[in-house]
gemmi code that builds the backbone of each chain (N, CA, C; Angstrom):
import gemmi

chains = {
    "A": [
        ("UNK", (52.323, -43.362, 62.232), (52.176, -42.737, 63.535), (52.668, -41.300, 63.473)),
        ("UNK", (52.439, -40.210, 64.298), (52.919, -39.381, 64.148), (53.037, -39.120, 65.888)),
        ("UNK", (54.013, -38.015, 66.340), (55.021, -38.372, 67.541), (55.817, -36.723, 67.668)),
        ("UNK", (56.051, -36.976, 68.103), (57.390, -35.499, 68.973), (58.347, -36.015, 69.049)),
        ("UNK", (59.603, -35.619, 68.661), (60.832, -35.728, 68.860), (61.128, -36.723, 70.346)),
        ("UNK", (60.802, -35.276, 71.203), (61.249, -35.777, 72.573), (60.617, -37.033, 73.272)),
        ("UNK", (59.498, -37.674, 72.459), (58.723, -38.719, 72.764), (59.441, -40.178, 72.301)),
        ("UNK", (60.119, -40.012, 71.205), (61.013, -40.383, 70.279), (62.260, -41.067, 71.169)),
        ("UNK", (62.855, -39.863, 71.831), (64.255, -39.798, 72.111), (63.716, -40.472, 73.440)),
        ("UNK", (63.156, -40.612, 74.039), (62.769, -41.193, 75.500), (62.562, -43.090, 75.326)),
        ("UNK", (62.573, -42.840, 73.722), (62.271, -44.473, 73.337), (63.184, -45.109, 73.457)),
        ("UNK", (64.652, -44.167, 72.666), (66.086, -44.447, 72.253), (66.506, -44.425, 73.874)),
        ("UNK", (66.451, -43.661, 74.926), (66.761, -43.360, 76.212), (66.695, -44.882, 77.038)),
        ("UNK", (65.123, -45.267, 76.614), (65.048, -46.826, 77.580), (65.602, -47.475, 76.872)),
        ("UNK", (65.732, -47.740, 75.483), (66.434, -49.292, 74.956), (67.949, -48.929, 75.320)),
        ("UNK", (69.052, -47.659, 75.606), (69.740, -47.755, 76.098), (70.245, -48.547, 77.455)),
        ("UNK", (69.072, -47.691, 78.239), (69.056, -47.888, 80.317), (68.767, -49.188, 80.001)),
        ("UNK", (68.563, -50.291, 79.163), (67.740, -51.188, 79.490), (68.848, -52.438, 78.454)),
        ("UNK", (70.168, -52.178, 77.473), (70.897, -52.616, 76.884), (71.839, -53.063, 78.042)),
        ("UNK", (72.278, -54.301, 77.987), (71.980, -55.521, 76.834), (70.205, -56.075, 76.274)),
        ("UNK", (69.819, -55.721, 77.462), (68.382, -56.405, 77.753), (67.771, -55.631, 76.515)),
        ("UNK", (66.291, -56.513, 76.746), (65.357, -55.584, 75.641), (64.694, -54.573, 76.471)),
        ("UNK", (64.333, -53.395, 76.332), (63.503, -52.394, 76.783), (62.138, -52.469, 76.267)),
        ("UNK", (61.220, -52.047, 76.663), (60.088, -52.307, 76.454), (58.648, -51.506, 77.041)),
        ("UNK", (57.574, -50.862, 76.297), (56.720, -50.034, 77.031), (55.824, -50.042, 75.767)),
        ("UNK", (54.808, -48.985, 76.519), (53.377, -48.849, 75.906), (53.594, -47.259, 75.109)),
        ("UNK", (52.867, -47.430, 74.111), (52.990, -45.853, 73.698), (51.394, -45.168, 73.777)),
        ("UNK", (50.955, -43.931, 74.403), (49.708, -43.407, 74.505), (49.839, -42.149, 73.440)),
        ("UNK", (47.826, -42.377, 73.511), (47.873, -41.541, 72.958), (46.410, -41.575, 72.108)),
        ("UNK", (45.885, -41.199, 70.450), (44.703, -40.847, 70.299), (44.826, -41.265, 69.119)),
        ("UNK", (43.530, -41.707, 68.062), (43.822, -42.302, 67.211), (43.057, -41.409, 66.371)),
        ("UNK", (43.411, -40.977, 65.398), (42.766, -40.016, 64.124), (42.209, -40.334, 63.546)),
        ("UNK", (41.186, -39.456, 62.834), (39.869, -39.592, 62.197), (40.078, -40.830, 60.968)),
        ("UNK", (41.310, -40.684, 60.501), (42.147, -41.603, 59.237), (42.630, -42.709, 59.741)),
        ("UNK", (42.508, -43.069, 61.019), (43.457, -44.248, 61.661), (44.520, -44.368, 62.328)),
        ("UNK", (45.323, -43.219, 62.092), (46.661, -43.070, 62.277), (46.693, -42.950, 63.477)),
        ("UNK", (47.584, -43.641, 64.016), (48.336, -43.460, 65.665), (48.921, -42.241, 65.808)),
        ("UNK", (48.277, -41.286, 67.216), (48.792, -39.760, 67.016), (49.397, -40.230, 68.668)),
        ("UNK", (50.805, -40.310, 68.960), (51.570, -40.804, 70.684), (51.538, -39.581, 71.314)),
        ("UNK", (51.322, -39.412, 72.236), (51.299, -38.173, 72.863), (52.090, -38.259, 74.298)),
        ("UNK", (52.018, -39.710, 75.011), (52.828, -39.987, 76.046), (53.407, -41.604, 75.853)),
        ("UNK", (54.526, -41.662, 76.842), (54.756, -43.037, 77.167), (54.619, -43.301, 78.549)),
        ("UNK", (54.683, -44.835, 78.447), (54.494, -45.774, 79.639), (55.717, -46.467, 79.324)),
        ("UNK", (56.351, -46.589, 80.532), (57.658, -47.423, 80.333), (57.285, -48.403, 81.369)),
        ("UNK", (58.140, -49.849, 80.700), (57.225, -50.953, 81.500), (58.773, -51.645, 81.785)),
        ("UNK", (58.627, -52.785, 82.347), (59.217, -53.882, 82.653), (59.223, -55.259, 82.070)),
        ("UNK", (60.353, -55.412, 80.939), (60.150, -57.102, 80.515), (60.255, -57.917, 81.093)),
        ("UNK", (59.138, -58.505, 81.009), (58.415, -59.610, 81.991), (59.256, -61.152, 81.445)),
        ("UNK", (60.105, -60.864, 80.809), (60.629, -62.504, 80.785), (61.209, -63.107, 81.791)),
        ("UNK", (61.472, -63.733, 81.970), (62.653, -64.447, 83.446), (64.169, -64.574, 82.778)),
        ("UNK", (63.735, -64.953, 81.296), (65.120, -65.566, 80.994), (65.399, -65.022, 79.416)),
        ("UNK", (66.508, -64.740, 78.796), (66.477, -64.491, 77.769), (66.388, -62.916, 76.939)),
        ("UNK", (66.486, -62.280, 77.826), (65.565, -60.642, 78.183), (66.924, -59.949, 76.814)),
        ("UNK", (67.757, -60.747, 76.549), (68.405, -59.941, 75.251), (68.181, -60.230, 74.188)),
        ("UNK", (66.973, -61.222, 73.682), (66.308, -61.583, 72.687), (64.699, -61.713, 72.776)),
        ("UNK", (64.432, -61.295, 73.858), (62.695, -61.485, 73.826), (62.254, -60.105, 74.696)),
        ("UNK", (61.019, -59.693, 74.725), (60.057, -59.307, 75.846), (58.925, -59.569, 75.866)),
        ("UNK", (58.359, -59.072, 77.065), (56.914, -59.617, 77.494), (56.686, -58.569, 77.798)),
        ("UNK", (54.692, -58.425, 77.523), (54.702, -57.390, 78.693), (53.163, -57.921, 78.616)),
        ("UNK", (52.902, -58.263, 80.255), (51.557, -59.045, 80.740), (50.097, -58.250, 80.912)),
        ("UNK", (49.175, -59.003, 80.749), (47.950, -58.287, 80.714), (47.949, -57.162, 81.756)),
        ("UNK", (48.297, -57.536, 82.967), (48.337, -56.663, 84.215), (49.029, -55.494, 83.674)),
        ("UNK", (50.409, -55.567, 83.197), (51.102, -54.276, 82.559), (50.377, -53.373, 81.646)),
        ("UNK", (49.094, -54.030, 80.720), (48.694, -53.507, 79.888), (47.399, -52.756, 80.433)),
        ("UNK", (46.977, -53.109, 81.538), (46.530, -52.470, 82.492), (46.348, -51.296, 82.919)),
        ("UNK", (47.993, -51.341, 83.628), (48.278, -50.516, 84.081), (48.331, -49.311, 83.191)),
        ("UNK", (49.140, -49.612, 82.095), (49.513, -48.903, 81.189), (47.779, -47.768, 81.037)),
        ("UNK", (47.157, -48.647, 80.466), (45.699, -48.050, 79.633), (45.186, -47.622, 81.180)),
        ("UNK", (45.075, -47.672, 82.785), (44.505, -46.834, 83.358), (45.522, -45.626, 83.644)),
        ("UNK", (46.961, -45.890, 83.143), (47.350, -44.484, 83.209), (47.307, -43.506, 82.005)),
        ("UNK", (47.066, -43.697, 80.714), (46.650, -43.380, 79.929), (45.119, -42.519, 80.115)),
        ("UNK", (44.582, -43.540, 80.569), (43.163, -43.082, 80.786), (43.007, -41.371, 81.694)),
        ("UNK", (43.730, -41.469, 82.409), (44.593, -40.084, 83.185), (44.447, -38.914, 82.656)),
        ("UNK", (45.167, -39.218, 81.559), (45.463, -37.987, 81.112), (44.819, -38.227, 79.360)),
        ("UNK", (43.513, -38.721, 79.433), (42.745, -38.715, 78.931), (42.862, -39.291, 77.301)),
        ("UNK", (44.061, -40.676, 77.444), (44.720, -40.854, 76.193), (44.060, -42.349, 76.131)),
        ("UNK", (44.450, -43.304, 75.220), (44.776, -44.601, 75.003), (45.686, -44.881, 75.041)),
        ("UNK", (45.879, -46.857, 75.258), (47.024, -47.498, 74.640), (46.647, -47.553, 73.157)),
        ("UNK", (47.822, -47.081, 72.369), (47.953, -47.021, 70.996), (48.980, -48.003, 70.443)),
        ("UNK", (50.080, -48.641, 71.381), (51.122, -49.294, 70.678), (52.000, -49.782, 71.573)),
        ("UNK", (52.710, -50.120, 71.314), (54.109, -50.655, 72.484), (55.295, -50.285, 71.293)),
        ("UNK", (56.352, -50.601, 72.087), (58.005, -50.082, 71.733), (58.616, -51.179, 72.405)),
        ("UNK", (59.585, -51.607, 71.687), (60.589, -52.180, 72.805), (61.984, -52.160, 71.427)),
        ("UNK", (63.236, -52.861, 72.262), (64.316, -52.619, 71.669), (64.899, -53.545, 70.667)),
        ("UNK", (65.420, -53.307, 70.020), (66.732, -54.583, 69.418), (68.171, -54.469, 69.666)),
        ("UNK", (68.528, -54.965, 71.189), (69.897, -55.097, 71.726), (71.025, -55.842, 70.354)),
        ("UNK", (71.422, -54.938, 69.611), (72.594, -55.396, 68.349), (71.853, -56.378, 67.647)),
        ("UNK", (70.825, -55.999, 66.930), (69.794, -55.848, 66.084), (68.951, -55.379, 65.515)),
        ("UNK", (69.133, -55.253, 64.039), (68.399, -54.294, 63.185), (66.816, -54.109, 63.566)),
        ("UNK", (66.429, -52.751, 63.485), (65.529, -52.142, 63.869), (64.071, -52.935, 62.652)),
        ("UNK", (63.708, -53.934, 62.668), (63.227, -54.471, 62.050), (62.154, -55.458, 62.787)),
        ("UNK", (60.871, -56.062, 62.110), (60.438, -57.294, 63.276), (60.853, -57.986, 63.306)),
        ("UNK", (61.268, -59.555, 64.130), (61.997, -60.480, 63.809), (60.399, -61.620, 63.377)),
        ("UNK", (61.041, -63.157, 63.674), (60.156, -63.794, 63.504), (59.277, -64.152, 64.221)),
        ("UNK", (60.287, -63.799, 65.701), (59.493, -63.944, 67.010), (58.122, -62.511, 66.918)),
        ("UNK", (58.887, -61.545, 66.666), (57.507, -60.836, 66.569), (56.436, -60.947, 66.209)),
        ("UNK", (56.419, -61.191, 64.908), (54.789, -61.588, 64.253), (54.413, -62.567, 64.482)),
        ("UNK", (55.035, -63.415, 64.713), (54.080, -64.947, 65.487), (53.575, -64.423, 66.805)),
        ("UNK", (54.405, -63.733, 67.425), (53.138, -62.950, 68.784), (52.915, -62.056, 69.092)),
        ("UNK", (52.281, -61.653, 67.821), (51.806, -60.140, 67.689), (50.506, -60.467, 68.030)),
        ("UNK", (50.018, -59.290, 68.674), (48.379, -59.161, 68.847), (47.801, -58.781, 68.056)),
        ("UNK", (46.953, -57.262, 68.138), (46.225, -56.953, 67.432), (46.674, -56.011, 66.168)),
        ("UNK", (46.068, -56.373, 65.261), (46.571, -54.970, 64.329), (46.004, -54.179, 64.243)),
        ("UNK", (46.237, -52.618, 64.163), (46.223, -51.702, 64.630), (47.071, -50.889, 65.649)),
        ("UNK", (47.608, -51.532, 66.088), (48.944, -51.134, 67.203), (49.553, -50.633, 66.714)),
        ("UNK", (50.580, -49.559, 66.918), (51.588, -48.978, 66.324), (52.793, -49.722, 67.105)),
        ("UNK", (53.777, -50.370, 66.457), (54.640, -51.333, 67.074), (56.098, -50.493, 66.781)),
        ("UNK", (56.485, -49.692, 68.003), (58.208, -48.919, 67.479), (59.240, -49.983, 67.979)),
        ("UNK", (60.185, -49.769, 67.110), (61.564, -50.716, 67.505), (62.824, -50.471, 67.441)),
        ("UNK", (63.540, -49.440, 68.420), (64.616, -49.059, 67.635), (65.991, -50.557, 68.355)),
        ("UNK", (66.497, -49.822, 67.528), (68.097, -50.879, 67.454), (69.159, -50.105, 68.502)),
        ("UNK", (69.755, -51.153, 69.018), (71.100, -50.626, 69.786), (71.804, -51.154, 69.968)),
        ("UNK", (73.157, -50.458, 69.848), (74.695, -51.281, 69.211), (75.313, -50.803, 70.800)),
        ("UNK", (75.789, -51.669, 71.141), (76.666, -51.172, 72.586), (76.059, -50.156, 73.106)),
        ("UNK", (75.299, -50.571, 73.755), (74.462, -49.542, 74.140), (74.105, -48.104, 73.408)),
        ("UNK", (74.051, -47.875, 72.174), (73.828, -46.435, 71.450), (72.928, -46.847, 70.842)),
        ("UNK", (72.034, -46.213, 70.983), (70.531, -46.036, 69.787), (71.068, -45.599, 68.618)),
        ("UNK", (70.263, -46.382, 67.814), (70.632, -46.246, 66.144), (69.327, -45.804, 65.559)),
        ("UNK", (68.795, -46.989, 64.733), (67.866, -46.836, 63.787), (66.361, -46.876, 64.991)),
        ("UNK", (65.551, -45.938, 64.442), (63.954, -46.045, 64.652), (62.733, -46.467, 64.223)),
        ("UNK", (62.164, -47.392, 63.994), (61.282, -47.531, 62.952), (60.143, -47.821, 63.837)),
        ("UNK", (58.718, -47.657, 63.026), (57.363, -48.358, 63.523), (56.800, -49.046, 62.370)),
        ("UNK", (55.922, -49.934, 62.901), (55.467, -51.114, 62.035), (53.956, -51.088, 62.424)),
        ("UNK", (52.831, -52.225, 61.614), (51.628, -52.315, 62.084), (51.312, -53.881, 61.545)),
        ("UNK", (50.632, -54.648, 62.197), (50.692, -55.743, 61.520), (49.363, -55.806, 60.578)),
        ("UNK", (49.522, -57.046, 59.334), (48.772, -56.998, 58.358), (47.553, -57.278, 58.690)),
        ("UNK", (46.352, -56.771, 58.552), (45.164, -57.272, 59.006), (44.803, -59.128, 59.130)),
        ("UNK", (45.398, -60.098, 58.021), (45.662, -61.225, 58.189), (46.503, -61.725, 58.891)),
        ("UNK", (47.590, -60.986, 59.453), (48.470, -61.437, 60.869), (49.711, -61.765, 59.839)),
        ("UNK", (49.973, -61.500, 58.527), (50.732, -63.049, 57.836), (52.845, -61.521, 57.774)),
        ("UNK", (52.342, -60.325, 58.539), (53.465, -59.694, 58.246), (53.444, -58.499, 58.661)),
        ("UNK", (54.179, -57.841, 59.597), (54.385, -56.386, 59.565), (54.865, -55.350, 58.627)),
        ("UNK", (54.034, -54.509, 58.591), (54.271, -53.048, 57.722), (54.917, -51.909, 58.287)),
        ("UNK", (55.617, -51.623, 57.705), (56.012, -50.126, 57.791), (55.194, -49.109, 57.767)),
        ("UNK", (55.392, -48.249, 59.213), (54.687, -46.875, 59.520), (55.832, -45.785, 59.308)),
        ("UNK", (55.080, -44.960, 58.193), (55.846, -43.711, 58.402), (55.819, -43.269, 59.894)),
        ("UNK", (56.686, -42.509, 60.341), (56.899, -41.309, 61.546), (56.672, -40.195, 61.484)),
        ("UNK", (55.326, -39.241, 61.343), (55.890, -38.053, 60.923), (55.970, -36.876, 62.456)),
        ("UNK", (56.581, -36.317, 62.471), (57.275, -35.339, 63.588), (56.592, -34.169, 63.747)),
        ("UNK", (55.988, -33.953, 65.315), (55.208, -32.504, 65.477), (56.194, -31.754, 66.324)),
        ("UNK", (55.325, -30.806, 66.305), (56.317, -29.900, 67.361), (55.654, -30.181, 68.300)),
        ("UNK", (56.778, -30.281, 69.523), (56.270, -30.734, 70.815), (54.668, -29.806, 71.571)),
        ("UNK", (53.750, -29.745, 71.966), (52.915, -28.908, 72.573), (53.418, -28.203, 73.604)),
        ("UNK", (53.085, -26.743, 73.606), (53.764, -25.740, 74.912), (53.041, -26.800, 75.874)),
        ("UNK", (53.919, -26.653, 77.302), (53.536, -26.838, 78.998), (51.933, -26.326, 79.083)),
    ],
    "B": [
        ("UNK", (18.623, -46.346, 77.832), (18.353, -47.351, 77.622), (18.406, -48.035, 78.879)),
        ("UNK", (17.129, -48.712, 79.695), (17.144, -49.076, 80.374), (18.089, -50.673, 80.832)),
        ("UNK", (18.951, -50.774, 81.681), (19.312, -52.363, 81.948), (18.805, -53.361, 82.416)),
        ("UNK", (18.731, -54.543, 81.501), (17.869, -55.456, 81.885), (18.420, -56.218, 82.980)),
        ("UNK", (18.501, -57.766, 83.201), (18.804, -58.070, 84.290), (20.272, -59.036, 83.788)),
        ("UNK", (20.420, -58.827, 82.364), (21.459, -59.644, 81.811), (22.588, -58.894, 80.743)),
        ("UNK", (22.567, -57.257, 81.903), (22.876, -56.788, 80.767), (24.686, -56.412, 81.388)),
        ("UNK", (25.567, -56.739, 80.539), (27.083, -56.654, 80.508), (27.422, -55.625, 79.939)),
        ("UNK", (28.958, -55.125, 80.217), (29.190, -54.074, 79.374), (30.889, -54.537, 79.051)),
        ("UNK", (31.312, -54.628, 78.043), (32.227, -55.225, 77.034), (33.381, -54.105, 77.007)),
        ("UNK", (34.746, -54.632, 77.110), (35.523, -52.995, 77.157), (36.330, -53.479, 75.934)),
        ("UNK", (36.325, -52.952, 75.096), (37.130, -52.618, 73.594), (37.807, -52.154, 73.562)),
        ("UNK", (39.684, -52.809, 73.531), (40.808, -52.395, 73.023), (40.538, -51.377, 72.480)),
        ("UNK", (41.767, -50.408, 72.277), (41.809, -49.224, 71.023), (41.607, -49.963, 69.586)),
        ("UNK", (42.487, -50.721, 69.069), (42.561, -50.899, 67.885), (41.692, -51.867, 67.161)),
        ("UNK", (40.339, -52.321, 68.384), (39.601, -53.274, 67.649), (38.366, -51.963, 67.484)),
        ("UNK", (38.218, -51.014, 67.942), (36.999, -50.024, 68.138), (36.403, -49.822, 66.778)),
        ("UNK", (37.388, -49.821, 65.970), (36.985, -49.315, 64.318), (36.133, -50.562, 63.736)),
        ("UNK", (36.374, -51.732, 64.583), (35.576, -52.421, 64.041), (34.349, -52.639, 64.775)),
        ("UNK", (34.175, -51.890, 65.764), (32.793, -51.691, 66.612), (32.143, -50.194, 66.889)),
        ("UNK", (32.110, -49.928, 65.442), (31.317, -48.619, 65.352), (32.178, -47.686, 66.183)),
        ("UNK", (33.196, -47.678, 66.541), (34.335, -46.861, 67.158), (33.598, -46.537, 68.587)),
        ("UNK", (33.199, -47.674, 69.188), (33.369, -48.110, 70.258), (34.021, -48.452, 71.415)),
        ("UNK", (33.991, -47.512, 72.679), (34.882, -48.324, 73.660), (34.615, -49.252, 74.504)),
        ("UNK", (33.455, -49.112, 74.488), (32.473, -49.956, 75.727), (31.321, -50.624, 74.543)),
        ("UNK", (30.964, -51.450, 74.739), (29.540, -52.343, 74.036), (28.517, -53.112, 75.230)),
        ("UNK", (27.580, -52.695, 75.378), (26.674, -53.867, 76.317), (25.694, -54.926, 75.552)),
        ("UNK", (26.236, -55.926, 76.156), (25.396, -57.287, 75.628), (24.814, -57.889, 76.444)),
        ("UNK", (23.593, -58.725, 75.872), (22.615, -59.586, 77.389), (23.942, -60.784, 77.259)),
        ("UNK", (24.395, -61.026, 78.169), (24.832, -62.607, 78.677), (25.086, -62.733, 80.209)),
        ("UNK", (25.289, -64.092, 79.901), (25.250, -65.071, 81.355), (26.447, -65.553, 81.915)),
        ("UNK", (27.271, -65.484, 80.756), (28.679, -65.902, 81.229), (29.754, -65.560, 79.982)),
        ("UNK", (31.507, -65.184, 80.710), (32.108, -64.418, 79.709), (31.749, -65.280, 77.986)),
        ("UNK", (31.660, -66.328, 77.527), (31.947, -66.827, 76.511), (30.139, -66.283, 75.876)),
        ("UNK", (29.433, -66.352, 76.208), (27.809, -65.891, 75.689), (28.198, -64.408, 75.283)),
        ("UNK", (29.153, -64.203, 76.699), (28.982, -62.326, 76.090), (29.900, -61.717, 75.355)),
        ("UNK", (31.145, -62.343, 74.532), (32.015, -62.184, 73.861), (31.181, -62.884, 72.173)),
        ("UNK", (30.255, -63.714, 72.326), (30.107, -64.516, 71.518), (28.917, -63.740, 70.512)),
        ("UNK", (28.423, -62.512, 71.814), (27.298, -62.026, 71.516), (27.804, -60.626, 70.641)),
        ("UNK", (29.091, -60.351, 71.403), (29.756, -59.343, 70.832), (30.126, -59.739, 68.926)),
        ("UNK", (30.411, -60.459, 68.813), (31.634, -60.917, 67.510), (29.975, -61.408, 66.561)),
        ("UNK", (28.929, -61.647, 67.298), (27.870, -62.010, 65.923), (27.432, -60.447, 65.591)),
        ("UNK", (27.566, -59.476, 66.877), (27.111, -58.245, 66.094), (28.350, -57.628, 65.339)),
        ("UNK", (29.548, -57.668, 65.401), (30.344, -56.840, 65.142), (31.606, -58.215, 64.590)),
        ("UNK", (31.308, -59.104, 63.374), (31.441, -59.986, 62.921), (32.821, -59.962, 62.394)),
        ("UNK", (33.306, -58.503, 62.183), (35.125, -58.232, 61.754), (35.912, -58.779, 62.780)),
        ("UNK", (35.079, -58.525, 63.936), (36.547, -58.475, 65.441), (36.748, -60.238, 65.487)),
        ("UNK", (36.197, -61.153, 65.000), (36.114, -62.671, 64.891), (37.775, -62.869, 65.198)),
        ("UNK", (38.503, -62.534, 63.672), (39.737, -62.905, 63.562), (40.575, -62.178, 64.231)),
        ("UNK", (39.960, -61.761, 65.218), (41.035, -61.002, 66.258), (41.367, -61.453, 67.087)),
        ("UNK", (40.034, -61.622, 67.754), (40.051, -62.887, 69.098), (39.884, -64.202, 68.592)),
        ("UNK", (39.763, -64.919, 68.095), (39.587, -66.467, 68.041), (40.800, -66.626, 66.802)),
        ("UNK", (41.263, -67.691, 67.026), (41.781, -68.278, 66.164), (41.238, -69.334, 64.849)),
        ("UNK", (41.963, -70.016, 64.802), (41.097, -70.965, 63.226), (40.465, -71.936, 64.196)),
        ("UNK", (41.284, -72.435, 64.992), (40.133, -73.632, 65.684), (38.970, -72.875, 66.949)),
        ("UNK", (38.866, -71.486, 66.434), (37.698, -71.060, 66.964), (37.857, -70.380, 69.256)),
        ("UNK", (39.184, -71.004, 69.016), (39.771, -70.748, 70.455), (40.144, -69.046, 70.571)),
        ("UNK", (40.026, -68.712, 71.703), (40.566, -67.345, 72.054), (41.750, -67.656, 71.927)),
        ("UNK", (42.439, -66.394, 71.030), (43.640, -66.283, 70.863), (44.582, -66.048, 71.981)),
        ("UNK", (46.588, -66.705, 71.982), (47.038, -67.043, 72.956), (46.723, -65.957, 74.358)),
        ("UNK", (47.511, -64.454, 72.867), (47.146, -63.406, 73.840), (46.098, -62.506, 74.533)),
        ("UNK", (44.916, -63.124, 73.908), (43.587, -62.383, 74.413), (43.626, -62.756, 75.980)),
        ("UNK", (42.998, -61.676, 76.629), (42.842, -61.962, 78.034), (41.555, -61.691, 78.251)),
        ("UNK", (40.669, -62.274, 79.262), (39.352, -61.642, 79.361), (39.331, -60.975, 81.027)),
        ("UNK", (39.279, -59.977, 81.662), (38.895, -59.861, 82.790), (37.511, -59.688, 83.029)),
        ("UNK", (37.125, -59.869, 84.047), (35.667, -59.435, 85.029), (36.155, -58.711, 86.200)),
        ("UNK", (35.906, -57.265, 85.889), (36.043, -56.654, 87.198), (37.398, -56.729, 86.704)),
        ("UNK", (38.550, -56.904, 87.974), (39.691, -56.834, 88.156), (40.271, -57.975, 88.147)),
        ("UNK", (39.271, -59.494, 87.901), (39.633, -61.007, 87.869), (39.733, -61.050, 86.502)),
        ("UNK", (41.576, -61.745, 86.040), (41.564, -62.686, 84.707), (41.027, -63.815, 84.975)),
        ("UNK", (39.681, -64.233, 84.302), (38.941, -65.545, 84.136), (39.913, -66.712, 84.037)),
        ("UNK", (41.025, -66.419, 83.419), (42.063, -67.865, 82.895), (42.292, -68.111, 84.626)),
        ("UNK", (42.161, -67.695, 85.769), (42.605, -67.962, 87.083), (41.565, -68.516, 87.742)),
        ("UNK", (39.968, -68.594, 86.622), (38.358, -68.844, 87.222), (38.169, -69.893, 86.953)),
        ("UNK", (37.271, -69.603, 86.050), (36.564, -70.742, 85.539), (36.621, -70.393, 83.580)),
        ("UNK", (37.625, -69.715, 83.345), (37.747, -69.279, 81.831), (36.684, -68.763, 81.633)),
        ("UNK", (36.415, -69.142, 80.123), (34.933, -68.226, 79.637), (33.572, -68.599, 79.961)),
        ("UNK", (33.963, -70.139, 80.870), (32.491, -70.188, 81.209), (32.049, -69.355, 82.972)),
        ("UNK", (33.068, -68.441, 83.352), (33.199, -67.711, 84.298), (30.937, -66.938, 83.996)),
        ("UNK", (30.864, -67.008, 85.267), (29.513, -66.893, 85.502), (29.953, -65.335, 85.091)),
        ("UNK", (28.500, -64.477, 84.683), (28.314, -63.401, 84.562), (26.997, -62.731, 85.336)),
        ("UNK", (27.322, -61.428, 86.070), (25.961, -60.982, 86.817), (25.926, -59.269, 86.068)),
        ("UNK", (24.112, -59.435, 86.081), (24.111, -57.919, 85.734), (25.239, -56.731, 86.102)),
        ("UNK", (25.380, -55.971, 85.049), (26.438, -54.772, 85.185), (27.769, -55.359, 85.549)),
        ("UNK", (28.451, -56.682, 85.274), (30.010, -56.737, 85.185), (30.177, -55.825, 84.347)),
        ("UNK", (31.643, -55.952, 84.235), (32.480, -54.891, 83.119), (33.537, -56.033, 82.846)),
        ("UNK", (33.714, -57.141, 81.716), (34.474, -57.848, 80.825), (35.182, -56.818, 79.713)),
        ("UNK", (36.500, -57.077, 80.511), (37.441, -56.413, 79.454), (38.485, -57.436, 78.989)),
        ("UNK", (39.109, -56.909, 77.547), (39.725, -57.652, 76.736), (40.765, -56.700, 76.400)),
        ("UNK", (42.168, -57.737, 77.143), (43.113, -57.130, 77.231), (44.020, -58.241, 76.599)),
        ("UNK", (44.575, -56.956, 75.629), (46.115, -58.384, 75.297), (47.767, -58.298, 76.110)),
        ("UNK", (48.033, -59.822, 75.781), (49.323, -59.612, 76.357), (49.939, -59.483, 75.259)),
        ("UNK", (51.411, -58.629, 75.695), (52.291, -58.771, 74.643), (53.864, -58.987, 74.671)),
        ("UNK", (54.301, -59.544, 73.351), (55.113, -60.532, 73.629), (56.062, -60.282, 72.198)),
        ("UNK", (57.658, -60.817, 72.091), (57.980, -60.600, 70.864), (59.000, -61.050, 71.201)),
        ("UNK", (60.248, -60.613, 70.131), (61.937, -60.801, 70.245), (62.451, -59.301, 69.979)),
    ],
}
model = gemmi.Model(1)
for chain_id, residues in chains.items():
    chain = gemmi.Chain(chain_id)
    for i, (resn, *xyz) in enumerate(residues, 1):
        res = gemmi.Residue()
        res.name, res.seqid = resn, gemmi.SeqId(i, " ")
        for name, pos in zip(("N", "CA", "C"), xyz):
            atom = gemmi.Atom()
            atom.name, atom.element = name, gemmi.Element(name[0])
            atom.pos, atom.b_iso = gemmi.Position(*pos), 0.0
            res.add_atom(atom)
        chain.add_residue(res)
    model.add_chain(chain)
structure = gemmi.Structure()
structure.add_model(model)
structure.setup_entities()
């Protein structure tokens, strides 16, 4: 994927506001001639679990919705989702890839220890579903206003 | 291209597009969501293992809408279809 700093830090920002719990949202944006996820905005959403919200999230068709007609706005896609690991390594767990959707998603996950953002990573799952991969990050300069 | 009287128009996730000629929209003749998803995946035969699973079922998180109705609240995929719906395929998502 490639991303802006400040797009970045808004990721680390919700899995804070949102620690103990998991944080969780859509990432927009445009997909390059090569494949690559290019984020240009976020959608910050609401985990839809009832119960459990410091080891799981959800986020429902309706959210994904929403997400992709606000995207659509400002003339982007849904490209990916983000959500957190409340004092857990920035990694997928097992719960992830068993309900992962599609691959192609750019999947970010950072980690947070008492509430402080740590590690950042993005992932993509294997075209056979059987494992997530590691996405490099690489960093633009933000676009002038 | 003129529309016939069975003609749908299919809305394509971002990340399945590459496998539909980088497609966002697709129109297919069908009659009801499961004809016109079914019609989709024989032309564009990659997106199979996206949506269906091994026993051939839509996967947990696939969603199908019509219009602004999720079918899982209808009549599922045998949800009737009329000229010019718009069936979109939306996933939910879910993790730890």
């Amino acid at each position: 994927m490639e991303t802006t700093e400040p797009i970045l830090d808004a990721i680390r920002q919700h899995g804070t506001d949102a620690y103990p719990e998991e944080g969780c949202g859509f990432l927009l944006g445009t997909v390059t001639d090569d494949g690559d996820n290019r984020v240009a905005a976020l959608h910050r959403a609401t985990n839809r679990r009832t119960e459990n919200r410091e080891r799981r999230y959800e986020l429902t068709a309706d959210d994904y919705r929403e997400a992709d007609a606000a995207a659509k706005e400002q003339g982007l896609d849904v490209v990916g989702v983000y959500h957190s690991h409340p004092n857990h390594p920035a990694r997928p767990s097992e719960t992830d890839v068993e309900e992962a959707t599609f691959p192609g998603y750019t999947y970010v996950i950072v980690s947070v220890h008492d509430g402080t953002p740590e590690a950042l990573t993005a992932w993509t799952l294997a075209p056979d579903r059987s494992e997530f991969r590691r996405e490099a990050i690489s960093r633009r300069a933000p676009e002038a206003p | 291209m003129p529309a016939t009287d069975t003609t749908v128009t299919l809305r394509i996730p971002t990340p399945l597009r590459s496998a539909a000629d980088g497609q966002s929209t697709v129109e297919v003749e069908a009659d009801t969501v499961d004809t016109a998803l079914r019609a989709l995946v024989d032309r564009y035969p990659d997106l199979a293992d996206n949506l269906y699973d091994e026993d051939d079922e839509l996967r947990q998180f696939v969603n199908i809408y019509v219009g602004d109705d999720d079918v899982r609240f209808g009549e599922g995929v045998e949800t009737p279809l009329e000229a010019g719906d718009e069936v979109s395929i939306v996933p939910s998502i879910a993790g730890g």
